[in-house]
PANU-671128 format. One record per residue (C-alpha): residue number from 0; residue in one letter; z, x, y. Coordinates in Angstrom, 3 decimals. Layout:
// residues N
NUM/A/Z/X/Y $
...
END
This chain:
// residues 482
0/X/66.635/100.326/63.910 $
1/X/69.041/97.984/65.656 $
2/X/71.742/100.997/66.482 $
3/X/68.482/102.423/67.725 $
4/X/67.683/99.482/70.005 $
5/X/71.532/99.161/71.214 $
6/X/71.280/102.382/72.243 $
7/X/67.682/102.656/74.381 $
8/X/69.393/99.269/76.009 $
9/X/72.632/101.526/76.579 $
10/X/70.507/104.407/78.332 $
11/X/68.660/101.942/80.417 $
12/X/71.795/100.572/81.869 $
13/X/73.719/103.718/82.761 $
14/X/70.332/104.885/84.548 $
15/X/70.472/101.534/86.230 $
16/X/73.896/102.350/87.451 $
17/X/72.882/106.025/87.684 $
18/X/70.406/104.973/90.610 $
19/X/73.027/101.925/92.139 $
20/X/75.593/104.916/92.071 $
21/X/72.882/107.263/93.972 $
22/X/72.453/104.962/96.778 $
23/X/76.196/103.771/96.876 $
24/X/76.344/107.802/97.463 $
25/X/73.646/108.468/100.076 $
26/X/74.910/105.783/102.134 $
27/X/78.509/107.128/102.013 $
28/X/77.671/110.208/102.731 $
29/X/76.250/109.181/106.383 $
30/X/79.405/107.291/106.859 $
31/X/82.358/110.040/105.891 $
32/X/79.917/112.846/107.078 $
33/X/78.747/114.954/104.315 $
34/X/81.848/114.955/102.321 $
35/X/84.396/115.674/105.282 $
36/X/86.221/112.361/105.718 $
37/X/86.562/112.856/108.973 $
38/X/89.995/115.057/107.658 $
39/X/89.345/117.989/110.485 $
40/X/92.195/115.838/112.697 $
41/X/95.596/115.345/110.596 $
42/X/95.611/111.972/109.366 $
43/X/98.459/109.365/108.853 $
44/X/99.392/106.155/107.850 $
45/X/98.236/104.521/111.742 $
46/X/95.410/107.133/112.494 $
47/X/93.908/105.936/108.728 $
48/X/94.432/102.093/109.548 $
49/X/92.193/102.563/112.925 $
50/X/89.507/105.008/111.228 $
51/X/88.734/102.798/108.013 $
52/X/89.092/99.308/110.152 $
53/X/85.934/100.681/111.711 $
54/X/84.196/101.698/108.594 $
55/X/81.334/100.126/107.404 $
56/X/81.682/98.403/104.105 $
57/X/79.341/99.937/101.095 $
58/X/76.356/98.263/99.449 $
59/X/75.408/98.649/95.661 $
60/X/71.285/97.387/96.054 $
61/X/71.472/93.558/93.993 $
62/X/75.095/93.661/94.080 $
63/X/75.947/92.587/97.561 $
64/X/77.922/89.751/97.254 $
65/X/80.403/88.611/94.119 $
66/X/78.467/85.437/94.094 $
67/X/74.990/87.542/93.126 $
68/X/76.921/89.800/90.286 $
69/X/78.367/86.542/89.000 $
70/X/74.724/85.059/88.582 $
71/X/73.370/87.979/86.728 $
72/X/76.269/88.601/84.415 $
73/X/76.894/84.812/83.893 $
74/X/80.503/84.507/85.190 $
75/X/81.481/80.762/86.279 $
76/X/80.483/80.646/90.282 $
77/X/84.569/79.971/90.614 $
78/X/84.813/83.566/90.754 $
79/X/83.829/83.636/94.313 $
80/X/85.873/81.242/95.725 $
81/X/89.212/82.846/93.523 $
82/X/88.576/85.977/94.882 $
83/X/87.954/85.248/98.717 $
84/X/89.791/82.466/99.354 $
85/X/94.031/81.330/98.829 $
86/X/93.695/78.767/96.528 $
87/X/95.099/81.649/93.567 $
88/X/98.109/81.945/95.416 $
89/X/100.877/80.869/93.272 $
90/X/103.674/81.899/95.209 $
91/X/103.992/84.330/98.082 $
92/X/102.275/84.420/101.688 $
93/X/99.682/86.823/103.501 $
94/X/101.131/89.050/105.863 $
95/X/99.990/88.247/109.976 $
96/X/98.778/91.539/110.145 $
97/X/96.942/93.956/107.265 $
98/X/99.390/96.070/105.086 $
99/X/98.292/99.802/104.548 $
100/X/98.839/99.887/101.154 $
101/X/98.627/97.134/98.293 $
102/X/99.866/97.644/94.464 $
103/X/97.574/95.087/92.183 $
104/X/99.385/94.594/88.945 $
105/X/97.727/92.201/85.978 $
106/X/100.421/91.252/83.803 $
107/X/99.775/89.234/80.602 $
108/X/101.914/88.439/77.406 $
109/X/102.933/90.608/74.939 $
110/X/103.750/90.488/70.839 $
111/X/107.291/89.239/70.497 $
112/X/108.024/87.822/73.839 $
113/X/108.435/91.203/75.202 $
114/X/107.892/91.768/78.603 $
115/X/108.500/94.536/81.877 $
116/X/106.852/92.924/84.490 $
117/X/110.160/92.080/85.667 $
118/X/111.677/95.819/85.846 $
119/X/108.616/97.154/87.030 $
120/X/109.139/95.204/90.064 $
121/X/112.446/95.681/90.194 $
122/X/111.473/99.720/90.163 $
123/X/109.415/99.201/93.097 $
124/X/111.888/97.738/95.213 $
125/X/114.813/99.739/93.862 $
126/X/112.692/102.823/95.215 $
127/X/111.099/101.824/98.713 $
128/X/113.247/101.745/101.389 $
129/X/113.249/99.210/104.341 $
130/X/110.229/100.739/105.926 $
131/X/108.392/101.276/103.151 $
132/X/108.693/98.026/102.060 $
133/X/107.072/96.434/105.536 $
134/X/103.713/98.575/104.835 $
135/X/103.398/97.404/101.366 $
136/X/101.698/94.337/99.598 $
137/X/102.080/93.620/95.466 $
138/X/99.911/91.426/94.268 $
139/X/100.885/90.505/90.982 $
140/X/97.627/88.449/88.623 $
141/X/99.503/86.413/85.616 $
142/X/96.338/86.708/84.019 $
143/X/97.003/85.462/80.052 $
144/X/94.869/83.033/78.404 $
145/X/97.921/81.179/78.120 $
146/X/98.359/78.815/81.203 $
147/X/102.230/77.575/80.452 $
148/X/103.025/81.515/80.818 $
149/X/101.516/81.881/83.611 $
150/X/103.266/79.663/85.233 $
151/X/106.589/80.409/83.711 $
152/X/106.116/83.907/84.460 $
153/X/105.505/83.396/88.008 $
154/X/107.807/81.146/88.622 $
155/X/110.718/83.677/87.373 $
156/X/109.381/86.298/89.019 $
157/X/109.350/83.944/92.412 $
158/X/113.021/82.794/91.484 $
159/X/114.193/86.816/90.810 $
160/X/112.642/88.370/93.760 $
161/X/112.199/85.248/96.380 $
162/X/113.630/87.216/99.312 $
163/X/110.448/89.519/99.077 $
164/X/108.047/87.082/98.473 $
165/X/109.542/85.214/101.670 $
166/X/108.548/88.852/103.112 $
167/X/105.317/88.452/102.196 $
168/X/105.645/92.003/100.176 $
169/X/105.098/89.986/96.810 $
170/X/102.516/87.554/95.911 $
171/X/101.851/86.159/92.497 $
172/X/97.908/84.748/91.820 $
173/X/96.067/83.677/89.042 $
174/X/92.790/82.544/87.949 $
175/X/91.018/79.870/86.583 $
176/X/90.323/80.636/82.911 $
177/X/86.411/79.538/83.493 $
178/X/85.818/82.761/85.922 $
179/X/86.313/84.616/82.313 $
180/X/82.215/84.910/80.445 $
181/X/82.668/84.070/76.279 $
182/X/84.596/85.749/74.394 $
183/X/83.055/85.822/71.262 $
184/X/83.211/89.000/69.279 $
185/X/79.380/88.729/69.069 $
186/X/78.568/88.394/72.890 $
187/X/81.044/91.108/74.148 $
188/X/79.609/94.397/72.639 $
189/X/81.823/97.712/72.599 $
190/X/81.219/101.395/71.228 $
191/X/80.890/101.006/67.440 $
192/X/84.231/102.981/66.596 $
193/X/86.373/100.123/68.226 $
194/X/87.175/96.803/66.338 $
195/X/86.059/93.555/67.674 $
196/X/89.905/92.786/68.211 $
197/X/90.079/96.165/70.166 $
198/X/86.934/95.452/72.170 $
199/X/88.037/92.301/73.269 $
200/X/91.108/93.267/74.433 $
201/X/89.674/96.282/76.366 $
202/X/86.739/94.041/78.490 $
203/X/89.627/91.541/79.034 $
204/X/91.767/94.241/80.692 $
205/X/88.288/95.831/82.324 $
206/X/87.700/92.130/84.123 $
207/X/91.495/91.647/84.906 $
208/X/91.360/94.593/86.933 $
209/X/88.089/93.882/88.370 $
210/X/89.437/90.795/89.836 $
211/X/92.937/91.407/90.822 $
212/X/90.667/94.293/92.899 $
213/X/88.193/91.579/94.791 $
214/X/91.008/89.281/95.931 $
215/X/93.216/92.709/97.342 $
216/X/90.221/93.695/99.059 $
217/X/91.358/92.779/102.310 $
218/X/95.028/92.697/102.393 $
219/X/95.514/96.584/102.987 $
220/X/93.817/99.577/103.769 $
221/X/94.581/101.192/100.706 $
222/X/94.548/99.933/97.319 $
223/X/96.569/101.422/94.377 $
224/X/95.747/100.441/90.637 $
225/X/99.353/99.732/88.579 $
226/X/100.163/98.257/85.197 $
227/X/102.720/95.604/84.317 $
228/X/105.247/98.334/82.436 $
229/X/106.215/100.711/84.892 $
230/X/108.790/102.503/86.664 $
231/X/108.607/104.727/90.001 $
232/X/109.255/107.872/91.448 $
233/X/112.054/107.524/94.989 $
234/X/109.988/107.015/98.527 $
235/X/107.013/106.989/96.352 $
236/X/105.358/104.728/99.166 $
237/X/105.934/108.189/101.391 $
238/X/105.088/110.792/98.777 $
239/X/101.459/108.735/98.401 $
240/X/101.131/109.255/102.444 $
241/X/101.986/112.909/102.289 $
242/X/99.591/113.362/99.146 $
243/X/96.818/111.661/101.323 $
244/X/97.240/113.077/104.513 $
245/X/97.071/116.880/102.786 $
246/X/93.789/116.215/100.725 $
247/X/91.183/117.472/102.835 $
248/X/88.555/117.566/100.440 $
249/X/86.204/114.313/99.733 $
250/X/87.530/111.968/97.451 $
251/X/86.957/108.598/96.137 $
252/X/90.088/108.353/94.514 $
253/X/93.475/109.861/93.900 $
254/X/95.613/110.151/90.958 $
255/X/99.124/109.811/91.085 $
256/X/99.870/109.622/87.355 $
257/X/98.235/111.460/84.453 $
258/X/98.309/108.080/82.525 $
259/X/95.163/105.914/82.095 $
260/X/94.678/103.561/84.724 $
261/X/97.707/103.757/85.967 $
262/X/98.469/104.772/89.631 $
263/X/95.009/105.311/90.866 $
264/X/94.737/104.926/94.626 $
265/X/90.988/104.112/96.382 $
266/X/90.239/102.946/99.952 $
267/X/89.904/99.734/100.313 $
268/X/86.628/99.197/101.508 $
269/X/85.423/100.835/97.822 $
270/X/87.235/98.480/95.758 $
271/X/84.587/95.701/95.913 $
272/X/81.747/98.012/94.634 $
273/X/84.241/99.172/92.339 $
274/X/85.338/95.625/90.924 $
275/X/81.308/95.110/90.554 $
276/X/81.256/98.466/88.403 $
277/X/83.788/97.263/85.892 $
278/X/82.577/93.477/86.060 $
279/X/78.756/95.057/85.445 $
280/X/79.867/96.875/82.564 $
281/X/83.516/95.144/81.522 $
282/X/82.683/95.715/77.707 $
283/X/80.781/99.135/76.972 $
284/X/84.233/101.062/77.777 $
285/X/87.859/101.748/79.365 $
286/X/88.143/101.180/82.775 $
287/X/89.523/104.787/83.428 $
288/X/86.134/106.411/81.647 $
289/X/83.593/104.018/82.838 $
290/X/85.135/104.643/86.664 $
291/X/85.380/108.332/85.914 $
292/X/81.531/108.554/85.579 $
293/X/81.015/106.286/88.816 $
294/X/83.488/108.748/90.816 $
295/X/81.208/112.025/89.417 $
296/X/78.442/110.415/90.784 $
297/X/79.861/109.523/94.043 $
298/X/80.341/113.258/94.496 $
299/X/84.073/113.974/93.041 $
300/X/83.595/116.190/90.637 $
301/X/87.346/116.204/88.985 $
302/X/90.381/114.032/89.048 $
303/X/92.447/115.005/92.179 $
304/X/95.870/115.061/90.799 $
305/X/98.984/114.324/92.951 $
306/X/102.046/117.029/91.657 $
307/X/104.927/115.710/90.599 $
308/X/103.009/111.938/89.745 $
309/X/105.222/108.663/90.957 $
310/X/104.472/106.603/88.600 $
311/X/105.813/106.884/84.880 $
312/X/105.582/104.053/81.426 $
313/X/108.408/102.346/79.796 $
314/X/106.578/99.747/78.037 $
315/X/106.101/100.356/74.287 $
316/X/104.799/97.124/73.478 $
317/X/101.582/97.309/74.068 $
318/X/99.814/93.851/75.249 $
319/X/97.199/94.535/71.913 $
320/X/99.100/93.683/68.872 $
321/X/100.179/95.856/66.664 $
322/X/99.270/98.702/68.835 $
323/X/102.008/101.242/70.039 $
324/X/101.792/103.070/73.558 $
325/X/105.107/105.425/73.864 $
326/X/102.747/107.609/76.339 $
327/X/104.850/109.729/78.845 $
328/X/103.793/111.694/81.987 $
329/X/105.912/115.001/81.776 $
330/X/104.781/115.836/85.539 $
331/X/106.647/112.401/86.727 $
332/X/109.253/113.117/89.577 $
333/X/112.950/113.417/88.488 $
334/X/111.809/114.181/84.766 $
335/X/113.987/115.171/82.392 $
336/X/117.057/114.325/84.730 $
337/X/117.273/111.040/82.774 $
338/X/117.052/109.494/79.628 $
339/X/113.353/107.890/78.963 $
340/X/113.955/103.913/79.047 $
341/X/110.419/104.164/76.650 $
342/X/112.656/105.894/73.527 $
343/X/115.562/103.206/73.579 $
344/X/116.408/102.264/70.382 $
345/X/118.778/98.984/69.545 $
346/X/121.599/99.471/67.326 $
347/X/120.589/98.592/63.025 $
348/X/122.278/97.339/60.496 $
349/X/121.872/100.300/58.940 $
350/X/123.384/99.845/55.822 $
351/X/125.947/102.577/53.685 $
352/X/123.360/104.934/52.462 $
353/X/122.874/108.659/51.169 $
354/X/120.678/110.724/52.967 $
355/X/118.789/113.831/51.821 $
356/X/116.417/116.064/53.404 $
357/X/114.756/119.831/52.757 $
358/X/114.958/120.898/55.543 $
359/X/118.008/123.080/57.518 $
360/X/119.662/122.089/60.186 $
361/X/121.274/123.416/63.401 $
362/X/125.648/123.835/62.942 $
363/X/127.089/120.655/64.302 $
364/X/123.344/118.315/63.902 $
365/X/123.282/117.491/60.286 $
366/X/121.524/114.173/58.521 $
367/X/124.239/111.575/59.375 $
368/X/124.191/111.837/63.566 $
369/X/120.557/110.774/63.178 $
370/X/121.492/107.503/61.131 $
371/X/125.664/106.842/61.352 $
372/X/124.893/105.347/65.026 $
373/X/126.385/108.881/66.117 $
374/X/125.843/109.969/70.329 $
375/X/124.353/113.134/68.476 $
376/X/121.430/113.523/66.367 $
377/X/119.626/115.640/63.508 $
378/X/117.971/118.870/64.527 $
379/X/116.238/120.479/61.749 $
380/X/115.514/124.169/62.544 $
381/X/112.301/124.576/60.426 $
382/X/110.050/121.486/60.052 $
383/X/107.014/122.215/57.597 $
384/X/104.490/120.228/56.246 $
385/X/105.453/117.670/53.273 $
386/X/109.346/118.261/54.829 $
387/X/111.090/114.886/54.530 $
388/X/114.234/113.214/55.393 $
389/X/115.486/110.132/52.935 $
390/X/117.450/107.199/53.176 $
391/X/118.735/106.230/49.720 $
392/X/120.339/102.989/49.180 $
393/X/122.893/101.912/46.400 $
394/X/120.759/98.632/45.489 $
395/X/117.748/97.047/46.927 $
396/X/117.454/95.878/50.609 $
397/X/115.708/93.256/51.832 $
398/X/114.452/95.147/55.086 $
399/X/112.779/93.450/58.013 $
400/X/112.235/96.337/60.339 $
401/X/112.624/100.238/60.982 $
402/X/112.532/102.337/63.916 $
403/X/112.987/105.692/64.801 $
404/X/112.781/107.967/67.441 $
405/X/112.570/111.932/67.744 $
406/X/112.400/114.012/70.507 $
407/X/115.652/114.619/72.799 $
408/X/115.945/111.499/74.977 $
409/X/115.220/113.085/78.497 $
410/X/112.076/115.077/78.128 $
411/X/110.819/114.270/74.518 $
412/X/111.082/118.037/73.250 $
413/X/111.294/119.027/69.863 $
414/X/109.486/115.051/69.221 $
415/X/108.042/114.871/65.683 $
416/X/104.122/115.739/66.323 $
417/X/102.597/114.391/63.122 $
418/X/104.541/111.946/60.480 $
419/X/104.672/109.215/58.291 $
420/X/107.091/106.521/56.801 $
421/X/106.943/105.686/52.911 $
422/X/109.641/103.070/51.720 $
423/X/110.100/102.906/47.869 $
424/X/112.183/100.842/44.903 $
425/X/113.119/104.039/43.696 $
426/X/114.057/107.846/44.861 $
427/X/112.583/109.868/45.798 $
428/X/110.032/108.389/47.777 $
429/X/108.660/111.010/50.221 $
430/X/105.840/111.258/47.596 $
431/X/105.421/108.257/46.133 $
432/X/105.695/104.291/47.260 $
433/X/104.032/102.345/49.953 $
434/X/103.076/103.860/53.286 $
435/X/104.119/102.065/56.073 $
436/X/102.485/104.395/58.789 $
437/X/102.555/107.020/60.882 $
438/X/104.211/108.112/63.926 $
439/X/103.126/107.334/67.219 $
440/X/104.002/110.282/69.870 $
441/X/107.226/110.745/68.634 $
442/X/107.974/107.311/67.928 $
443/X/107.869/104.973/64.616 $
444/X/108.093/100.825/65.058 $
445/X/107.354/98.493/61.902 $
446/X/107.174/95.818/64.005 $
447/X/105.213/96.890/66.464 $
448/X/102.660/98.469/64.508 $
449/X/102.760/95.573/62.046 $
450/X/103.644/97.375/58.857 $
451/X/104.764/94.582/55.718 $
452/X/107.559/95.902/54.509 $
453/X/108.187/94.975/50.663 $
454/X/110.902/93.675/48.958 $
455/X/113.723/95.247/47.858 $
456/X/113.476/99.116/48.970 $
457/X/116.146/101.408/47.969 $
458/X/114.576/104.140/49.441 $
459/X/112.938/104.926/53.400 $
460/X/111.399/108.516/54.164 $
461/X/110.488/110.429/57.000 $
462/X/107.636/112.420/56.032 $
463/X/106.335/115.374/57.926 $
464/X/102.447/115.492/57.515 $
465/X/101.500/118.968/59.412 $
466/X/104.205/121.935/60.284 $
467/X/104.807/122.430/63.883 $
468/X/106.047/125.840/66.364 $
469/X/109.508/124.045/67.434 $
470/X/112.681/122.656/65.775 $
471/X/112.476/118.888/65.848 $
472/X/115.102/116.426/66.555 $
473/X/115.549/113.100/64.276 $
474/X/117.670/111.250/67.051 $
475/X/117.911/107.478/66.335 $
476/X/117.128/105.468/62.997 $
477/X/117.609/101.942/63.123 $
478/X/117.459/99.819/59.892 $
479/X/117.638/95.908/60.330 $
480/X/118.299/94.047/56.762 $
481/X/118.097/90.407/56.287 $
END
């Protein structure tokens, strides 16, 4: 009876947002002209900046103003004056004129003290030149519940990059922790198959976005969505204006990566409505699928995809604990030419050891290159289900962490598609002993996934749980003892 009830109040609300959306669309329509955008006439960076300075902004009915979606959702009234006025500004200035594009970043903490704000930045002005660099604001929101990071954060990023926040290319904000509603697992509902630890991280990351939107509303003429761990694609500032300027069809947003939330690029006279969306709704899903139904009903049908995307992830650590996120985008510019800062993997202890497998192996790629710290790797030939490769020690380890990679380190082929680690006191253990889990795209972590590893193992197996078409490639194990 109460799933029953939860979902009759679900169904209510998405037609509530289903009629919002309907006049959000009917009044766009008379401004871009039935789906043309006024894209007959060739369109560039200056042309855009004249055309949208004399748009008219768009009205969701009850949701004109942040100050009326704060009352009904119950958000502090601070919101309003964080997201219109300076005060946020922890270092940085405002440009004298508008910017045409601005990158809003949230960055919070992660497990372990791990961090990539910092080279995420430095990827973004590594890869703009001197022109690009003038027509581009990034607003980065320290937005952890954790105030003494915040503030240490910013003020590294301010002492690493000063020369462009004396530019006014880089600002760093933050918020007052009472613009946030409660918490509480029991006032923040999600979908049923996600944890309350899961759902709370999720509306957190829904409302971090929403408001990193409503204070960039006005800084640029476009706005593009980024996250704190990643790198980008050479003149992707130009690319993004090439991409636009060819898209003749009606859009409400672009895609320039193939990952989440990442690199999604709106006007920004939307991203107030938008920020209202995701505020409205911050805890019944992801950002990317709750704004995917809003741009359907706005009249884009699909996700317009930019070919080759600019915008790629390097951050493992995700900011949820014990949650992995090794995602790549194989369409990113330049891939493959590289190896994948994602797959690093620091050097173990890795202890004297003998290693057995069932599996064959390509001449010249046998068991050791994957574990003997070797520039080489294994590369078994004919990975089948319950195929293992062990580790087999002498005596008993203490172990505090494992990790291992597969895949070849610049495009991620021949990556182990389904697997498992069991860790034993005896041999063998690729049937028996504890399981410490599985593989996450290619890619195992004990630490990050939070796997208790017990004492004294003598034995550590890669276990394959499903057979797969290719060879696969074993390339780095990394055992750290105590």
């Amino acid at each position: 009876m109460k799933r029953s009830i939860q979902t009759i109040g679900l169904q209510l609300g998405l037609v509530g947002v289903i009629i919002i959306m309907v006049n959000y669309q009917i009044f766009y329509h008379n401004q871009a002209g039935n789906k043309k955008c006024n894209c007959d006439e060739k369109e560039t960076w200056k042309t855009k900046k004249k055309s949208m300075t004399n748009s008219s902004p768009i009205s969701f009915p009850g949701f004109n103003s942040v100050s009326d979606l704060a009352i009904r959702l119950g958000l502090h009234a601070n919101l309003t004056q964080w997201s219109s006025s300076s005060a946020s500004l922890l270092y940085g200035h405002h440009r004298s004129k508008k910017s045409l594009l601005t990158l809003g970043i949230p960055s919070v903490r992660r497990p372990n003290g791990r961090n990539y704000i910092l080279g995420t930045i430095k990827s973004i002005i590594d890869n703009t030149d001197d022109d690009e660099k003038s027509h581009i604001t990034v607003v980065i929101f320290v937005a952890d519940f954790n105030e003494t990071w915040n503030l240490e954060m910013a003020s590294k990023l301010y002492t690493t990059f000063r020369e462009y926040f004396d530019t006014g290319m880089l600002q760093v904000v933050n918020a007052p922790l009472n613009i946030y509603p409660d918490f509480k697992s029991s006032i923040v509902k999600g979908p049923q198959r996600d944890n309350a630890q899961r759902t709370l991280w999720r509306s957190k990351q829904n409302l971090d976005f929403a408001f990193v939107m409503l204070y960039s509303r006005n800084i640029s003429e476009y706005y593009i969505q980024l996250e704190d761990d990643v790198v980008c694609a050479q003149h992707f500032v130009n690319d993004i204006e090439i991409f636009v300027n060819k898209t003749k069809r009606f859009w409400i947003c672009l895609e320039f990566t193939e990952l989440g939330f990442i690199g999604k690029l709106f006007r920004s006279v939307h991203i107030e409505r938008l920020a209202h969306t995701l505020l409205a709704y911050y805890d019944s899903k992801p950002c990317d699928l709750l704004l995917g139904h809003v741009f359907r009903i706005l009249g884009q049908s699909a996700p317009i995809h930019s070919s080759p995307s600019l915008f790629q992830h390097m951050g493992k650590w995700s900011s949820l604990e014990h949650k992995m996120m090794p995602s790549i985008d194989k369409n990113f510019k330049g891939f493959g030419e590289k190896d994948l800062p994602i797959i690093e993997v620091p050097k173990g202890d890795n202890p004297k050891a003998s290693l057995l497998t069932n599996m064959n192996w390509a001449d010249g790629y046998g068991p050791g290159h994957a574990y003997n710290h070797s520039s080489s790797y294994f590369w078994a030939t004919d990975p089948r289900r319950r195929s293992f490769f062990e580790i087999v020690y002498r005596w008993p380890m203490t172990i505090k962490k494992i990790i291992i990679s597969t895949g070849d380190a610049k495009n991620r082929k021949d990556s182990l598609d389904a697997g498992a680690v069991r860790v034993s006191d005896s041999e063998p253990c690729h049937t028996k002993g504890t399981l410490l889990g599985n593989f996450v795209a290619g890619e195992f972590d004990s630490e990050i996934l939070g796997s208790k590893i017990p004492q004294g193992i003598k034995c550590i197996a890669v276990i394959i749980v499903s057979s797969q078409r290719g060879w696969l490639i074993i390339r780095d194990i990394a055992v750290f003892v105590t």
